[in-house]
C-alpha positions in Angstrom: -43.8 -26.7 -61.3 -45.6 -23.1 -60.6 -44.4 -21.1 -58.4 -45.7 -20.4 -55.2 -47.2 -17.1 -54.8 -45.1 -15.1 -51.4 -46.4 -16.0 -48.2 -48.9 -13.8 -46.7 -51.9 -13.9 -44.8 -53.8 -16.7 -47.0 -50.2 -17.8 -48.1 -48.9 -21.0 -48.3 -45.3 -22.0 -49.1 -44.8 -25.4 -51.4 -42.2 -27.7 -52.4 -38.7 -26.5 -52.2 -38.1 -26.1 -55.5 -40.8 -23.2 -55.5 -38.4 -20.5 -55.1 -40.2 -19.4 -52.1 -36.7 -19.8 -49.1 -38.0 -20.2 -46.1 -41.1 -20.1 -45.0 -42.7 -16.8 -43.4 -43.4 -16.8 -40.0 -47.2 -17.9 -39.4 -50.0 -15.2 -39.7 -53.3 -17.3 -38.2 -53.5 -18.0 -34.9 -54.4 -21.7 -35.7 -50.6 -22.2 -37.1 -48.9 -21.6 -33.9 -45.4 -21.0 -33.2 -43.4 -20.5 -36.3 -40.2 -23.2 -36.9 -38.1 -23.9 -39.4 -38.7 -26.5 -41.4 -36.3 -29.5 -41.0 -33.7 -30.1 -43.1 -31.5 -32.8 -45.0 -33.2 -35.8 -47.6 -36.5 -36.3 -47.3 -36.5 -39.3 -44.8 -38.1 -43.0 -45.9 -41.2 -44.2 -44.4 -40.2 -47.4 -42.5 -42.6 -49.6 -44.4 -43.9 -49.1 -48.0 -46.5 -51.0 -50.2 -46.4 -54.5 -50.1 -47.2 -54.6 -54.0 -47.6 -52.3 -57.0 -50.8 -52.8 -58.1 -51.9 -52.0 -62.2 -51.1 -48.5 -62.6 -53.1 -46.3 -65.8 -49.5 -45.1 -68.0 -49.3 -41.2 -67.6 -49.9 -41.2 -71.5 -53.0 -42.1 -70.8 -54.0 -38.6 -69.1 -55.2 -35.9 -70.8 -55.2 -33.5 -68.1 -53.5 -30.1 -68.7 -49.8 -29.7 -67.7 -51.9 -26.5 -65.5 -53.3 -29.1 -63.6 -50.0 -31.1 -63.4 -48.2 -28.7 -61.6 -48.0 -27.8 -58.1 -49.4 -24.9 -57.1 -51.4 -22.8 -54.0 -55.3 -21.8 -54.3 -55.0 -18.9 -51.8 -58.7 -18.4 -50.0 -59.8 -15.8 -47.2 -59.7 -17.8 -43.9 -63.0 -15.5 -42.8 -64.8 -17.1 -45.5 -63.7 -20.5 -45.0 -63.6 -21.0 -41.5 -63.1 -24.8 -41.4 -61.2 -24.7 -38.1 -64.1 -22.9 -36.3 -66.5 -25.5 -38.1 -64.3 -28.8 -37.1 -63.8 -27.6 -33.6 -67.5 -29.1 -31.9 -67.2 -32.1 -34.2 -63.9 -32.9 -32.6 -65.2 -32.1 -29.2 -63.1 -29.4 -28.6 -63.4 -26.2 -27.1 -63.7 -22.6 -29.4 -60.4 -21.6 -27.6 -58.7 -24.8 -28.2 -55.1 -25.2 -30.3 -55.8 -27.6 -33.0 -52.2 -28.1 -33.5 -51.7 -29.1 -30.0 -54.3 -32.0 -30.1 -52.1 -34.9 -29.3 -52.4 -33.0 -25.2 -56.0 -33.9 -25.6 -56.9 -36.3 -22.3 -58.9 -38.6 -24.9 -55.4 -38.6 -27.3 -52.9 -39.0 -24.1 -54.4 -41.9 -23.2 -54.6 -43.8 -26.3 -51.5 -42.9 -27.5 -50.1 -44.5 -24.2 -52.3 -47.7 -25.1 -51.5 -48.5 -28.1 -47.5 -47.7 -27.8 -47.3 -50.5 -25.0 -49.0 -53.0 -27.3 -46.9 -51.9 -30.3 -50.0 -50.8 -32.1 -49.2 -51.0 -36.6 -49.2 -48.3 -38.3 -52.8 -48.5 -39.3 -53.8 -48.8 -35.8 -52.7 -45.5 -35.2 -54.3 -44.1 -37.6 -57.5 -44.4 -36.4 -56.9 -42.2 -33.2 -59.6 -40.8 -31.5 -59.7 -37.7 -33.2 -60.5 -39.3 -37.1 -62.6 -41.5 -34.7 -64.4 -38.9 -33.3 -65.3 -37.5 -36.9 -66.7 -40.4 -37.9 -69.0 -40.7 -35.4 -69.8 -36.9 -36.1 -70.6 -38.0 -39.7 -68.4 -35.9 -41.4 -68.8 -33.2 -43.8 -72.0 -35.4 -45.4 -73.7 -35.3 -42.2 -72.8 -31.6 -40.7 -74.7 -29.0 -42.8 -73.0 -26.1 -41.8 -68.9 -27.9 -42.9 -70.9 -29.5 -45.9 -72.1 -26.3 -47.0 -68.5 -24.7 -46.4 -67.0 -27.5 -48.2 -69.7 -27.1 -51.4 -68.3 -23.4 -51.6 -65.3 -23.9 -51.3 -65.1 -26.3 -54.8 -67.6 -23.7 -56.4 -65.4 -20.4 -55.0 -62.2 -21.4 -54.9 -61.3 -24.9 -57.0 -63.3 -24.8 -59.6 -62.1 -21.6 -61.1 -59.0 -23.2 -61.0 -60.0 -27.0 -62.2 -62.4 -25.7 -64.5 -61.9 -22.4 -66.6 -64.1 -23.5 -69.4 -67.0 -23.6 -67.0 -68.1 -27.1 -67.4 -68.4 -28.5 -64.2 -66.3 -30.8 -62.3 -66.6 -34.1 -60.4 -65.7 -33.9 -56.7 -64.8 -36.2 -54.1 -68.4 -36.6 -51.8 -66.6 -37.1 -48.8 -63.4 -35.5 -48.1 -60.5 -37.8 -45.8 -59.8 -35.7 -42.6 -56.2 -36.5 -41.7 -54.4 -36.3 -37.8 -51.1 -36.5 -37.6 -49.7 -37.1 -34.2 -46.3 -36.4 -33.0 -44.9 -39.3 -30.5 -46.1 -42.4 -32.4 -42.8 -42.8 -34.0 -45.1 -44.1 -37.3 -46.1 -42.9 -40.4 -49.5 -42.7 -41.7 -49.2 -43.9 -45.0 -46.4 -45.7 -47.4 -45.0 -44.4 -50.7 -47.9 -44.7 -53.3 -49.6 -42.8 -56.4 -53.3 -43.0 -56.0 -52.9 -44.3 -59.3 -51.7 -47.5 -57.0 -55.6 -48.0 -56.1 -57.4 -47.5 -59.4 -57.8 -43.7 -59.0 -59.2 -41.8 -62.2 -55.9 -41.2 -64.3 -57.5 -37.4 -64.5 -57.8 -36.5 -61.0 -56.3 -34.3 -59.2 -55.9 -33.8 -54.9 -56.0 -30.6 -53.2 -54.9 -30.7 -50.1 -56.1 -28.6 -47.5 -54.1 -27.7 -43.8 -56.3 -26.4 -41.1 -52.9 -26.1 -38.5 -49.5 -25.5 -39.6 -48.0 -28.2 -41.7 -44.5 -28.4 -41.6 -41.3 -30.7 -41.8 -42.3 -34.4 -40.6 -45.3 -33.7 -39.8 -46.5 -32.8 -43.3 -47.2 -34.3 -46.6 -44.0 -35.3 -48.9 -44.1 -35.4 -52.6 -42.1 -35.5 -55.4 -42.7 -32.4 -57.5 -43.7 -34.6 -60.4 -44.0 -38.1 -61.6 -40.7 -39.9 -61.4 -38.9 -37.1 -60.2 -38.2 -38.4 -56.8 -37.3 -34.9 -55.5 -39.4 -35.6 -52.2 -40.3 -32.7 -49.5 -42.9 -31.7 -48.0 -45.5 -28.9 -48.2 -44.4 -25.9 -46.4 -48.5 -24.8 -45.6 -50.7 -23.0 -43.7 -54.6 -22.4 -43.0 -55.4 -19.7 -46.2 -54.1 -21.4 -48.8 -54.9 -25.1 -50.0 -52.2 -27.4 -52.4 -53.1 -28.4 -55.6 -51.2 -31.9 -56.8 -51.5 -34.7 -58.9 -51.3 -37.2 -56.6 -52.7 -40.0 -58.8 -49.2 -39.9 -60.6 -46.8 -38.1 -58.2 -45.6 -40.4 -55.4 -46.4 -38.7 -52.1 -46.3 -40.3 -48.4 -45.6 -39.6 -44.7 -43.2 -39.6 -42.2 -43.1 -40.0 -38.3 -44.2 -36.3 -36.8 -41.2 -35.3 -35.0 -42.2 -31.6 -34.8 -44.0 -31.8 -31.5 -47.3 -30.5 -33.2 -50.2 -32.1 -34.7 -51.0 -31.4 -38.1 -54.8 -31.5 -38.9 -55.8 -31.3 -42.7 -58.5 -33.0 -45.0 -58.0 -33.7 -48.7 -60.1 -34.5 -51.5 -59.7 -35.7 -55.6 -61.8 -33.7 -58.4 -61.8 -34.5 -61.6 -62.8 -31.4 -64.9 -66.1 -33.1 -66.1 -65.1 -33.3 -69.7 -62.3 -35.1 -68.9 -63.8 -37.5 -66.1 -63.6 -41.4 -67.7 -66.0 -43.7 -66.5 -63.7 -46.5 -67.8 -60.4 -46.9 -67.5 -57.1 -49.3 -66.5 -58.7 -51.1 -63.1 -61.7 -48.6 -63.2 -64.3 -51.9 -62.2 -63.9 -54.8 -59.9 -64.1 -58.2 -61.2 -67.6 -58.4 -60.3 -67.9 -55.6 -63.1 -68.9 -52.6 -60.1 -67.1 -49.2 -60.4 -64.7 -48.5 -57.7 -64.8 -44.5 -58.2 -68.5 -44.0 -59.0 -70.6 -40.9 -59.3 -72.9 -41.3 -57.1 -71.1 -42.9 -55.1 -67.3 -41.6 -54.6 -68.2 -38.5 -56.9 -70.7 -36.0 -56.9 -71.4 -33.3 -59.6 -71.0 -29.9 -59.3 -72.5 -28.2 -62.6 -71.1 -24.4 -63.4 -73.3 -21.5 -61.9 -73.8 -18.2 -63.3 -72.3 -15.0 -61.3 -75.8 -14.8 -60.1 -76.6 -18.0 -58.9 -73.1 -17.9 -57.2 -74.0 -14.9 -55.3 -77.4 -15.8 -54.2 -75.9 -19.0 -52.5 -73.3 -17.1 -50.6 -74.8 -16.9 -47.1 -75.0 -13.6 -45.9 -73.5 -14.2 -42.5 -69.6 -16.0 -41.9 -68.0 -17.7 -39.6 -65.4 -15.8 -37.5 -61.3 -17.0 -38.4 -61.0 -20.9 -38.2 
C-alpha cells in the first residue's frame, strides 16, 4: 500500500500501516476538536451479509496495482468547498458545525423515535439529514455542487485514475453518507462491492467533508484478503482512493460523539471499463452498472479547455 503523504493542511492520514503515527491535529475548522483515534482490533459490525453473492475473481481485473493501492488525492479546500455547498441543502446555517449534526432539533428527535421502537439498522440510515438531500436532489439536481463535483473528477481524480488521458467513467450520482453517534448501529455490514455486481475495474474514492476518525469512520482491509481492518484517519483536503470492489470495508457504531459527513463515488479508466462481466446484467438481460445510467463519461480536456471551465470566482473554505 502507498504511503500517505504527512498530514498538512489538505492532508489526510490513511490506514495504519501508512507509516503516518498518529494523526496531526486538525487544520480546517470543519474537522473540529482533534482526538486520538481509538485503539485495539478493529471491532465487528453486529450483523454482516446474509449471503455472498457471485463475486468477479480478482484475476479477472486488469487494473494497475497504482490503482490497487491505498492512497490520498490531496486538493485545496478553497477550491473545493463542498462543506460551504452542502450546508443549504442540509438546511443548515453557514456558521453551523457539520460534525456536530446529530444536535440538530430535526436529528434529536428522530433519533429519540426510532431508538424507542428499536429501529434496524437500515432504518437508521435514512436519518433526516440523507433524507433531507434527497429531497434537495442531490449533486444532479444542485448546479453549483454538480459543477464542484464535475471538477473535482476532471482536477483532481482523473490525473490520478487516468494518466494516459483517456477518459474515465464516473459514478453520476455520488452516495452522501451521515454517520451518527448514539444509535449504537452500524451503517453497513462487511462487503466488497464486488458483493453487488460492481465493475471488477472500479475503484471508490472516498471523500470526508468533517473529521473522520475511530468508529465513526470507514474500516478496510488494506487489500483483498488481508483482513488487517482500520479505519481511515481523514480529513476535509484530502480524499481516499480504494478499491473497494475487492477490499472488504464496513462500519461500526459511532462512539466518537461526532458525526461524520462524507460522500463517495466509483470511477472506472475508460479503456478498462467492461460492459460485460461476472453478474454485469439481470436476468431480464438489463445492465445493473450502465452508462447512462449509473455512469457518465468524462472525456480528457486539453490544458485549455480545462482552464476556460474553471470559474473565475470560489467558494470561501467548506
Amino acid at each position: 500500500m502507498a504511503t500517505a503523504p504527512p498530514p498538512s493542511a489538505s492532508g489526510t492520514a490513511l490506514h495504519r500501516e501508512s507509516g503516518c503515527g498518529r494523526r496531526a491535529a486538525p487544520t480546517h475548522p470543519e474537522a473540529g476538536p482533534s482526538r486520538e483515534a481509538q485503539a485495539g482490533p478493529p471491532l465487528e459490525p453486529r450483523w454482516s451479509q446474509s449471503r455472498r453473492l457471485p463475486q468477479p475473481l480478482e484475476s479477472d481485473c486488469s487494473l494497475p496495482l497504482s490503482l490497487r493501492q491505498q492512497r490520498v488525492l490531496p486538493y485545496p479546500l478553497a477550491e473545493f468547498a463542498f462543506g460551504a455547498l452542502l450546508r443549504p441543502l442540509l438546511g443548515v446555517s453557514a456558521e453551523a458545525r457539520l460534525d456536530r449534526l446529530h444536535e440538530d432539533d430535526r436529528v434529536v428527535s428522530w433519533m429519540a423515535e426510532n431508538l424507542r421502537n428499536g429501529s434496524r439498522p437500515f432504518v437508521l440510515r435514512r436519518n433526516p439529514i440523507d433524507r433531507a438531500i434527497k429531497v434537495s436532489g442531490g449533486f444532479k439536481q444542485n448546479g453549483a455542487l454538480g459543477e464542484c463535483y464535475r471538477r473535482f473528477l476532471r482536477e483532481v481524480v482523473m490525473p490520478a485514475v487516468d494518466p494516459d488521458g483517456e477518459g474515465i467513467y464516473y459514478q453520476r450520482e455520488p452516495n452522501l453518507r451521515c454517520h451518527l453517534p448514539g444509535t449504537g448501529s452500524l451503517l453497513t455490514g462487511k462487503h466488497r462491492d464486488a458483493d453487488f455486481y460492481h465493475q471488477p475495474n472500479e475503484v471508490n474514492v472516498w471523500l470526508p467533508v468533517t473529521l473522520a476518525f475511530g468508529t465513526n469512520s470507514v474500516w478496510s482491509e488494506s487489500a483483498p484478503g488481508r483482513g488487517d481492518h482500520a479505519p481511515f484517519e481523514a480529513e476535509p483536503g484530502g480524499a481516499v482512493l480504494f478499491w473497494a470492489a475487492q477490499c472488504e470495508h464496513y462500519t461500526v457504531p459511532n462512539e466518537t460523539g461526532a458525526t461524520r459527513l462524507s460522500f463517495d463515488f466509483r470511477v472506472v479508466p475508460r479503456r478498462l471499463y467492461r460492459e460485460r462481466y461476472p453478474g454485469s446484467h439481470t436476468r431480464q438481460g438489463s445492465g445493473r452498472f450502465e452508462l447512462g445510467g449509473f455512469f457518465c463519461i468524462m472525456e480528457a480536456a486539453s490544458a485549455e479547455d480545462a482552464a476556460a471551465a474553471r470559474p473565475a470566482v470560489r467558494v470561501g473554505d467548506g
